[in-house]
C-alpha positions, 0 to 999 in steps of 0.5 A: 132846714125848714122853708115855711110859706106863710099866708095872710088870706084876704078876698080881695088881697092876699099876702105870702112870704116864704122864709128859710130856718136853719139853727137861730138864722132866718132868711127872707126868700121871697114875699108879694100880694096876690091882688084878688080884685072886687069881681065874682068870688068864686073868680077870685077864689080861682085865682087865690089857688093859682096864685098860691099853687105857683109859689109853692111850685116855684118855692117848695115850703116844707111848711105853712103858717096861715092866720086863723079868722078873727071875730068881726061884726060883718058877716058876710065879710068874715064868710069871705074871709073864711072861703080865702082861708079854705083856698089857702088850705086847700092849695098847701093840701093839695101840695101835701104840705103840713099847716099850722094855724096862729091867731093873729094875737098871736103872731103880734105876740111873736113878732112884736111882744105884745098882743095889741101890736098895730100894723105899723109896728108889725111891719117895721120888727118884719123889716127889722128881723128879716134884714129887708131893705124896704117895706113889703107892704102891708098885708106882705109883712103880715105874711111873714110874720105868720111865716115868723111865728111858725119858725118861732114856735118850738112845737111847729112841724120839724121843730126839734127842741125838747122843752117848751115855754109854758106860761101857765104852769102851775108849778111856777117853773117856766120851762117844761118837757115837751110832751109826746 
């Protein structure tokens, strides 16, 4: 069974989720927002770990999934974002959690089949794969959608599947030895 804590990073807002993958089931344990507020970073920063550092006390994920940055034209916010993923890093670290990194293409591509997906669409397969009896709220279902694509990746961390997809063989067969 893998326990995966996936981690939408933000620096005011923070979405987590934790699920269960057993076999071909998937249970939602648990998701919510870590609210940040607007005040001094390196507060925020500190409150980011704590938050996270209590999850994971409480959850005990065996893995973790966290959106890689995307390219964006303000800087100073892309800076921000990066020092919430570094917390987010450090938190699953300090744990000695192992930590897988999707984009959110990516994640869109899992969880919706298409790269372009909206946010409106990824919360609604989130709701509709996990069984949720409400929304979680928008930078939540992100989360679980990270959580969701590690579970679905074949080369994630425990994953014991033998072959893989490769959309880019050369040799047009779809399916390939995964290799060591």
């Amino acid at each position: 069974m893998r326990r995966i804590l996936g981690i939408d990073p933000g620096s005011i807002k923070t979405g987590w989720g934790v699920i269960e993958v057993e076999g071909g089931s998937v249970t939602h344990l648990e998701s919510g927002i870590l609210r940040l507020g607007t005040g001094e970073m390196a507060d925020r920063l500190l409150t980011l770990h704590r938050g996270l550092r209590d999850v994971i006390e409480r959850l005990e994920p065996s893995e973790c999934a966290v959106e890689e940055i995307f390219l964006a034209k303000n800087f100073q916010s892309v800076l921000k974002l990066g020092q919430a993923r570094g917390v987010a890093l450090l938190s699953a670290g300090a744990a000695s959690i192992p930590v897988k990194e999707f984009a959110a293409k990516t994640v869109k591509q899992a969880i919706c089949g298409q790269g372009h997906a909206s946010k409106t669409q990824m919360q609604n397969m989130v709701v509709r794969i996990l069984g949720l009896t409400e929304n979680p709220g928008e930078d939540a279902a992100d989360a679980l959608g990270i959580a969701l694509c590690a579970g679905y990746s074949k080369d994630g961390i425990a994953a014991d599947a033998r072959f893989r997809l490769s959309s880019r063989s050369r040799t047009g067969r779809r399916w390939r030895l995964k290799e060591s």
